[in-house]
MMTF fields as JSON, N, C-alpha, C and O atoms, coordinates in Angstrom:
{
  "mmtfVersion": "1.0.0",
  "mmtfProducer": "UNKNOWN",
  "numBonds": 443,
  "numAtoms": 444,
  "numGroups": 111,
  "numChains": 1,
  "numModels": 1,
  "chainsPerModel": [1],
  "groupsPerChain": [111],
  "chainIdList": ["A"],
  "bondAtomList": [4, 2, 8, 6, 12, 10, 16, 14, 20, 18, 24, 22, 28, 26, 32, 30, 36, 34, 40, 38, 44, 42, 48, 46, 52, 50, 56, 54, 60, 58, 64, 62, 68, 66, 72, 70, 76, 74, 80, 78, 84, 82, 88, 86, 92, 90, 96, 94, 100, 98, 104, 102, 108, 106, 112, 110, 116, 114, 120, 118, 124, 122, 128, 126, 132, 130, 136, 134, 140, 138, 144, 142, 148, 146, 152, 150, 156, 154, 160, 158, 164, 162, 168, 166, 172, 170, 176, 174, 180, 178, 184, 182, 188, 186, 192, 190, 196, 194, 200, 198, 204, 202, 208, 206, 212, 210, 216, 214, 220, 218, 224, 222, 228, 226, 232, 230, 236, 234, 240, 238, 244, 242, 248, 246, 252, 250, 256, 254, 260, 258, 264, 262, 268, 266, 272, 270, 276, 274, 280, 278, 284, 282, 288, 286, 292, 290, 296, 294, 300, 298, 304, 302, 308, 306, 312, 310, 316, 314, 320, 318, 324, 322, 328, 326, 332, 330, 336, 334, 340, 338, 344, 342, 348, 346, 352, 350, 356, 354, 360, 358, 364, 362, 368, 366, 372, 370, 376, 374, 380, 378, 384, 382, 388, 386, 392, 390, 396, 394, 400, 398, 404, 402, 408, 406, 412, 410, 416, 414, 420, 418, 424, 422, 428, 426, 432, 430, 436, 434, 440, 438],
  "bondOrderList": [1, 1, 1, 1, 1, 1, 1, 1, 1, 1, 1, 1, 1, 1, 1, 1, 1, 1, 1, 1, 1, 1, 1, 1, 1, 1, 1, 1, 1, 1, 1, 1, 1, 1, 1, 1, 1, 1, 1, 1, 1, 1, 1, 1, 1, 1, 1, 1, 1, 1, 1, 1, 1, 1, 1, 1, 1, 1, 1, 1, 1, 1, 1, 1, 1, 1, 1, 1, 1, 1, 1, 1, 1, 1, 1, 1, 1, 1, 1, 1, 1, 1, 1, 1, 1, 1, 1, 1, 1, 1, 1, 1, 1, 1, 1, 1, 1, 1, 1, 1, 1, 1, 1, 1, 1, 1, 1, 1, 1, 1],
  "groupList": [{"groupName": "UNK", "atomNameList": ["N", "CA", "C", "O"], "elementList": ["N", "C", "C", "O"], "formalChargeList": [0, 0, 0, 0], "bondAtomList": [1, 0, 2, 1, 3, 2], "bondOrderList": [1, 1, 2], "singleLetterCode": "X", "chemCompType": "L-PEPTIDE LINKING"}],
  "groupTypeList": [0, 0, 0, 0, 0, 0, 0, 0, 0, 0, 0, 0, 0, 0, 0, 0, 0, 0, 0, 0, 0, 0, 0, 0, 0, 0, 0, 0, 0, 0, 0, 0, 0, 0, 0, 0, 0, 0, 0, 0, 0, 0, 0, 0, 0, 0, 0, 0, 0, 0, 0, 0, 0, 0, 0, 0, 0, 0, 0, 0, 0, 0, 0, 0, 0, 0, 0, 0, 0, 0, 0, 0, 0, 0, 0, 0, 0, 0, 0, 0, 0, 0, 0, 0, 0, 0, 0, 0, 0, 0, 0, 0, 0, 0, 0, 0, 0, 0, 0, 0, 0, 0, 0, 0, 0, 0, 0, 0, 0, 0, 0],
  "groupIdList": [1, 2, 3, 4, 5, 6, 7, 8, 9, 10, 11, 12, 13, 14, 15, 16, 17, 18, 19, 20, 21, 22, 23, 24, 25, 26, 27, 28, 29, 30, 31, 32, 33, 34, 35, 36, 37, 38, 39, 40, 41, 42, 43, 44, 45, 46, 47, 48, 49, 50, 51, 52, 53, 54, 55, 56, 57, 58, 59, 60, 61, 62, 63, 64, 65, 66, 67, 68, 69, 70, 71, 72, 73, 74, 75, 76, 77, 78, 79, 80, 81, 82, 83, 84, 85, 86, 87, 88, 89, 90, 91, 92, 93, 94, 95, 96, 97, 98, 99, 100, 101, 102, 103, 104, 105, 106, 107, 108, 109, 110, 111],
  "secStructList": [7, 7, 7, 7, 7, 2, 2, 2, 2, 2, 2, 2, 2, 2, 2, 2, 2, 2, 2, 6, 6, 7, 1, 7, 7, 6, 6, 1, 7, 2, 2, 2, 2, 2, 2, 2, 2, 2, 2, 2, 2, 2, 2, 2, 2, 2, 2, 2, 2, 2, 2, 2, 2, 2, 2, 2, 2, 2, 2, 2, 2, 2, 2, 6, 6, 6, 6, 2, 2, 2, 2, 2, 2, 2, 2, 1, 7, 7, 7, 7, 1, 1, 6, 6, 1, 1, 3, 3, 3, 3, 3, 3, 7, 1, 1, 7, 3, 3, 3, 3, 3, 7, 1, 7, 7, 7, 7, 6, 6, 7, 7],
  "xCoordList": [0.846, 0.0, 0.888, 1.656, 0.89, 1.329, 0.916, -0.306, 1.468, 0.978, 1.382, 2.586, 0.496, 1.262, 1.157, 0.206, 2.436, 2.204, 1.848, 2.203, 0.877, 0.498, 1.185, 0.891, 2.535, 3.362, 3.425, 2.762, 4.071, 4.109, 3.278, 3.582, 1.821, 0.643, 0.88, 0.907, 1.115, 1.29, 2.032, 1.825, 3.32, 4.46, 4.143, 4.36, 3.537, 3.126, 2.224, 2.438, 1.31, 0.287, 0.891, 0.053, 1.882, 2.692, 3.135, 2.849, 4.194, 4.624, 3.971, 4.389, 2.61, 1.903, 1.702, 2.078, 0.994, 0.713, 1.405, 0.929, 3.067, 4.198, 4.156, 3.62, 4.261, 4.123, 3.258, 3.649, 2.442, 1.044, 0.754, 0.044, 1.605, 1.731, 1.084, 0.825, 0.887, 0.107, 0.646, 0.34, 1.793, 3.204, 3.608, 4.583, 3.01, 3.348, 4.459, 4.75, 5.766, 7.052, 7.259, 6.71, 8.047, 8.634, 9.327, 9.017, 10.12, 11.108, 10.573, 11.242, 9.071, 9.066, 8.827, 7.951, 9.446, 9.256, 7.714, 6.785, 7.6, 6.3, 6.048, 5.143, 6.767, 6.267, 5.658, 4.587, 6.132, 5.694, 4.416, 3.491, 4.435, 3.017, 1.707, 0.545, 2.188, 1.3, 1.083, -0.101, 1.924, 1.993, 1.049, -0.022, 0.993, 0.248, -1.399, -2.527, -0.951, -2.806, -3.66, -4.789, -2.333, -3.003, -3.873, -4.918, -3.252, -4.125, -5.609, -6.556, -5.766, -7.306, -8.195, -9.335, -7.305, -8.144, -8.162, -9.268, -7.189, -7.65, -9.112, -10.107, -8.913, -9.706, -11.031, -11.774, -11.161, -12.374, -12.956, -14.179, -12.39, -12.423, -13.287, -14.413, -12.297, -13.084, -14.098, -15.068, -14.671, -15.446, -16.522, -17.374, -16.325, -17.473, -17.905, -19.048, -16.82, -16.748, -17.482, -18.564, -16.913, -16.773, -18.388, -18.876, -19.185, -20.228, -21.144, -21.851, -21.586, -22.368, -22.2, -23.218, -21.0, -20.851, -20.896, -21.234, -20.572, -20.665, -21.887, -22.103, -22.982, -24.547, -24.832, -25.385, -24.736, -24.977, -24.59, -25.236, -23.389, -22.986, -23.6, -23.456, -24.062, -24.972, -25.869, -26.02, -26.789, -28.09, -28.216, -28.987, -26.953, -26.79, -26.751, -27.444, -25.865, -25.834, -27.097, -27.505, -27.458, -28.756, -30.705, -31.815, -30.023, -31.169, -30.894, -31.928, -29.891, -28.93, -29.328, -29.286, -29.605, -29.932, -31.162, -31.682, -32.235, -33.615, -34.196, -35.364, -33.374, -33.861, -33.197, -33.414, -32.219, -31.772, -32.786, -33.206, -33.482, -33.888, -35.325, -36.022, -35.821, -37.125, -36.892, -37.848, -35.994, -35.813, -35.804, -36.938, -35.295, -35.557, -36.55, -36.867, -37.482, -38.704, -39.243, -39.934, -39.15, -40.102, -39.853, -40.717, -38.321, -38.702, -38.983, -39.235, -38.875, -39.515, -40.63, -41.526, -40.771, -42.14, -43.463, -43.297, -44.548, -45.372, -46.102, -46.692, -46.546, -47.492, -48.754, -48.712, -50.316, -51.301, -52.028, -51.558, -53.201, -54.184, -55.106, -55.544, -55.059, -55.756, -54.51, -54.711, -52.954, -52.111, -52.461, -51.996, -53.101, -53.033, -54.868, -55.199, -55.793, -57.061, -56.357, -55.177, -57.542, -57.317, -56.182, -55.401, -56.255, -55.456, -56.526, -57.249, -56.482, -57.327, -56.495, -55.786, -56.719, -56.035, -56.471, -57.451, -55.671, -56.87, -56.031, -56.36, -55.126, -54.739, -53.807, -53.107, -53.542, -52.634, -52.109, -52.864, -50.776, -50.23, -48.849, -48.433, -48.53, -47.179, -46.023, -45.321, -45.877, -44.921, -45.56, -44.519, -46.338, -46.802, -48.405, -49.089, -48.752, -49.995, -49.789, -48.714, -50.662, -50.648, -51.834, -52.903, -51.802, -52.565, -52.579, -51.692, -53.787, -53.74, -53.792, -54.635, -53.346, -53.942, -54.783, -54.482, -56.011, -56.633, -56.569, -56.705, -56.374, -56.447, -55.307, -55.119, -54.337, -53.124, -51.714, -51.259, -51.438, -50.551, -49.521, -49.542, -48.494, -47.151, -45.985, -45.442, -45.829, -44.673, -43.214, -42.807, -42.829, -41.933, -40.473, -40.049, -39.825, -39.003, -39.17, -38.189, -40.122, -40.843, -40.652, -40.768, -40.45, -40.326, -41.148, -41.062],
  "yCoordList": [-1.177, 0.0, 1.235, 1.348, 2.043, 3.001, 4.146, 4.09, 5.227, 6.207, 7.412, 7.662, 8.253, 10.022, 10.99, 11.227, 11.387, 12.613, 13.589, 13.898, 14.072, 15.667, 16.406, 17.256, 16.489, 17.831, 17.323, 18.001, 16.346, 16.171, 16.886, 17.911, 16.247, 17.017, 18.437, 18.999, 19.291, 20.329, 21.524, 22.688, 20.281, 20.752, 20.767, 21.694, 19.481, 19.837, 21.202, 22.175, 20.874, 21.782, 22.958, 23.78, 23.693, 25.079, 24.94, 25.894, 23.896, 23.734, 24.229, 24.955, 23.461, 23.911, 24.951, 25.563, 25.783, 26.92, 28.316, 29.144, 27.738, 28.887, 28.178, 29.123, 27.414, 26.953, 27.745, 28.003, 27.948, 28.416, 30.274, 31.024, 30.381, 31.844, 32.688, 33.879, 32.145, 32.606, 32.397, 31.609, 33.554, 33.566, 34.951, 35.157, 35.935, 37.63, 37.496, 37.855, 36.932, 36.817, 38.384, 38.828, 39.102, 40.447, 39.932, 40.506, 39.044, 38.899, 38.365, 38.045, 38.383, 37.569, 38.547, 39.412, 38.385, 39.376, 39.736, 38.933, 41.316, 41.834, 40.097, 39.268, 40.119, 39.161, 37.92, 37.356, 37.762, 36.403, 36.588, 35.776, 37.814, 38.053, 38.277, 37.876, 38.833, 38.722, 37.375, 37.044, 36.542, 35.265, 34.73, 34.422, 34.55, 33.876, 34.739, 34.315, 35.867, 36.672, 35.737, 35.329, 35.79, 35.42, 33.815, 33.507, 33.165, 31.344, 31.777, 31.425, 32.56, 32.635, 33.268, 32.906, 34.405, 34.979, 34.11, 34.099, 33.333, 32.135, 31.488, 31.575, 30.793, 29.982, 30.521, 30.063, 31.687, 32.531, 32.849, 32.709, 33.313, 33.7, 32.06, 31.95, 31.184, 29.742, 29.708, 29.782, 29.636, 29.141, 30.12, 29.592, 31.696, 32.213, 32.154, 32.195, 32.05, 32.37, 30.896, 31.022, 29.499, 28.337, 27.947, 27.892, 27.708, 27.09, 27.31, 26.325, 28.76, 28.84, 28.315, 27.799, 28.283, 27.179, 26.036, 25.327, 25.596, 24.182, 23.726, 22.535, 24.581, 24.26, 24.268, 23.193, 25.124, 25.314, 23.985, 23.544, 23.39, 22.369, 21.102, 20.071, 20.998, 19.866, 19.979, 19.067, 21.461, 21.592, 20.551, 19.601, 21.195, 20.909, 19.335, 18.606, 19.08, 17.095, 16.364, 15.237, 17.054, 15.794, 16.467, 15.969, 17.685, 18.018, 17.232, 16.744, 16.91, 16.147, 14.75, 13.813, 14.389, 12.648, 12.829, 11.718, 13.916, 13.285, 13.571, 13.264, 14.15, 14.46, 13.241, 12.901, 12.441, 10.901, 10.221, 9.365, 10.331, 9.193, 9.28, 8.305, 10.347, 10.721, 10.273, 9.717, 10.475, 10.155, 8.564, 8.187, 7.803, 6.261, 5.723, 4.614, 6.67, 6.125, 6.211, 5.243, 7.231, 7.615, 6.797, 6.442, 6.219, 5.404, 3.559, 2.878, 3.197, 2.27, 1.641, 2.388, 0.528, 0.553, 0.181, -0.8, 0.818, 0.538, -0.068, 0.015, -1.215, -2.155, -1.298, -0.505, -1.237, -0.718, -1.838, -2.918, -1.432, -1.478, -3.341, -4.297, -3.14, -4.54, -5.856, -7.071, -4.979, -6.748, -6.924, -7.998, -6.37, -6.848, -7.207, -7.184, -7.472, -7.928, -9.491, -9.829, -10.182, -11.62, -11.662, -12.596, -10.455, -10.36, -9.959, -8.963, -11.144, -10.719, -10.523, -11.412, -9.504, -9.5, -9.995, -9.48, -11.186, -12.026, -11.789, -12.398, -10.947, -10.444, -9.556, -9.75, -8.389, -7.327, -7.568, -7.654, -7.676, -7.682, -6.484, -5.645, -7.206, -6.074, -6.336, -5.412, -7.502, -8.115, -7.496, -7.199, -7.334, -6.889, -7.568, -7.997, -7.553, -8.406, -9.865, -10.175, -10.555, -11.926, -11.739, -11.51, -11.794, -12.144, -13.756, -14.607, -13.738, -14.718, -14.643, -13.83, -15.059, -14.343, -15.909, -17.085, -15.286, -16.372, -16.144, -15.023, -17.178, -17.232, -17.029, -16.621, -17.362, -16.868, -18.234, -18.543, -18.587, -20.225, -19.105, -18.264, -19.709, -19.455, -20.427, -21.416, -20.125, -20.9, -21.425, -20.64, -22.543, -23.009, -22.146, -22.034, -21.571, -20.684, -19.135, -18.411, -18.792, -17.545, -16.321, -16.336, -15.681, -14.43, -13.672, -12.761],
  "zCoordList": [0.0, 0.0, 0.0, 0.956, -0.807, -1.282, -0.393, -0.255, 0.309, 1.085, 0.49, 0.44, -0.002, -0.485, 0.926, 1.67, 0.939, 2.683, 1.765, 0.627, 2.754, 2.375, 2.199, 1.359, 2.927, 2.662, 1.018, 0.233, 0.558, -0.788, -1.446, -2.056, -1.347, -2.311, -2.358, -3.453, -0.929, -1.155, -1.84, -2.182, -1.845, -2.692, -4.148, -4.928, -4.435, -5.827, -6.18, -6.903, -5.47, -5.984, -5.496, -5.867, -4.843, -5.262, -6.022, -6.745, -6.834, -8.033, -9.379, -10.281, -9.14, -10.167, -10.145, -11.145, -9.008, -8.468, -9.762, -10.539, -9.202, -9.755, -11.046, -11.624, -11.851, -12.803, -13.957, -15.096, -13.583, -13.916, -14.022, -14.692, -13.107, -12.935, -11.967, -12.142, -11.143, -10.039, -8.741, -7.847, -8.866, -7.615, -7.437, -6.714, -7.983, -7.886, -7.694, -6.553, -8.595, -8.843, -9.314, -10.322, -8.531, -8.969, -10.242, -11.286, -10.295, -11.589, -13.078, -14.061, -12.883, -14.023, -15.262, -15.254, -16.018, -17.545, -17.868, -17.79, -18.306, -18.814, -19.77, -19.683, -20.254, -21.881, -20.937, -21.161, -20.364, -19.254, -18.965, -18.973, -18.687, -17.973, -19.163, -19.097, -19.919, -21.296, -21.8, -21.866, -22.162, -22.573, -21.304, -21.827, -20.248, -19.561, -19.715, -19.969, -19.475, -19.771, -21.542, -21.816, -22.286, -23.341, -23.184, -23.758, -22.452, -22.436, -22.067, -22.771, -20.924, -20.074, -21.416, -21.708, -22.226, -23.039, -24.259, -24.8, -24.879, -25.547, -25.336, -26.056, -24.085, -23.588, -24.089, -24.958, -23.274, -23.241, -24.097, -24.097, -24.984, -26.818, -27.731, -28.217, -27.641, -28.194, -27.227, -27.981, -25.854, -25.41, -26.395, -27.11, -26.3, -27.02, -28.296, -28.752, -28.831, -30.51, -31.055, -31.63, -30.884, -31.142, -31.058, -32.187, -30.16, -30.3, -31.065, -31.277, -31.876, -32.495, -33.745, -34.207, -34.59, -35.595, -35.513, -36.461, -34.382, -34.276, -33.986, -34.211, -33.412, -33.607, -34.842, -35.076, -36.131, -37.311, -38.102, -39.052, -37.544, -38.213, -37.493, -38.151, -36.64, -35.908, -36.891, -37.705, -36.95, -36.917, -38.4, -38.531, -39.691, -41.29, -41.453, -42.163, -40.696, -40.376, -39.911, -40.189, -39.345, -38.612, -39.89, -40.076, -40.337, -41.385, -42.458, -42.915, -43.052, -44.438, -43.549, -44.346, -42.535, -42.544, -42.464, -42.563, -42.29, -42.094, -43.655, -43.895, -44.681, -46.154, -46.734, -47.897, -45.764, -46.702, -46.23, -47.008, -44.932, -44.558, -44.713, -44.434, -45.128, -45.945, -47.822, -48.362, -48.421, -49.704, -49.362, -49.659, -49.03, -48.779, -48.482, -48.911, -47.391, -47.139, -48.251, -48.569, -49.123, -50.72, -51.584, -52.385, -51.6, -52.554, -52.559, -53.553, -51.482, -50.885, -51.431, -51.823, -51.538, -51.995, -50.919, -50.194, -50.824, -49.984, -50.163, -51.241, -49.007, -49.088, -48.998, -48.058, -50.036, -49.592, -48.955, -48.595, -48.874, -47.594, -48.403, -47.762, -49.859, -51.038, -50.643, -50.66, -50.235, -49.932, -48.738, -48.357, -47.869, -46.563, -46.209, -45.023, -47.12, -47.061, -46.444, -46.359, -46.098, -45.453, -44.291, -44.106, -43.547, -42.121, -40.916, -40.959, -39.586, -39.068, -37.327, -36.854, -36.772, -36.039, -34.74, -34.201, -34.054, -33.117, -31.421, -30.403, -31.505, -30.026, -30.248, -31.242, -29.431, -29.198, -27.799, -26.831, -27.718, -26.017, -26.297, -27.096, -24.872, -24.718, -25.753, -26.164, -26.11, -26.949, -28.79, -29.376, -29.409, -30.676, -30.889, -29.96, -32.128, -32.117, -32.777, -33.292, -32.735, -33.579, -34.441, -33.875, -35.512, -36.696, -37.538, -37.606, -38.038, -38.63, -40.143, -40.521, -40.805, -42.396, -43.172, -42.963, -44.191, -44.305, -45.91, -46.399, -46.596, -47.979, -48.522, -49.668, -47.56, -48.583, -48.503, -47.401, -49.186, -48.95, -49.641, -50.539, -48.515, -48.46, -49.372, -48.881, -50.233, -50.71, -49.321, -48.465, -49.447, -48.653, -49.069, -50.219, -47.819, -48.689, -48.942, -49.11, -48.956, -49.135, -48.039, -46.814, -48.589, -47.454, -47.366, -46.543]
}
């Protein structure tokens, strides 16, 4: 069993602390200090800028699959209401219904 002492943790996490830039180091160069201002305003900048295209581009993708998946249904062919005469439906449960169909012989094989 492995034990970490706290003073450790603590050491790190000042490490990181100064690492990071958040040590009011008299010595550290203007440019230092700009270069670090610039990450938060990075950050900040994509968090705002970034999502509204990337909704636009959700929105274009999932509209482009329901005009594929409407063109497929269209051309499909549909069974009407004259192939499905001689179906009688003799129970509905939780599982679907059971029908029986009358007048119609199935070839062996047949789908």
């Amino acid at each position: 069993m492995s034990s970490v002492h706290p003073r450790q943790v603590l050491d790190e996490l000042q490490r990181l602390r100064r690492r990071l830039g958040f040590d009011r180091n008299d010595l550290r160069r203007a440019a230092d200090r700009r270069q670090w201002a610039a990450g938060p305003a990075a950050a900040v900048s994509f968090a705002t800028i970034a999502p509204p295209p990337c909704a636009g581009i959700v929105s274009a993708t999932y509209q482009s699959g329901v005009r594929t998946e409407a063109a497929q249904t269209a051309s499909h062919l549909a069974v009407g209401g004259a192939a499905a005469s001689g179906v009688q439906v003799v129970r509905i449960g939780q599982s679907g219904a059971d029908a029986v169909w009358h007048g119609v012989a199935a070839r062996p094989g047949a789908r």
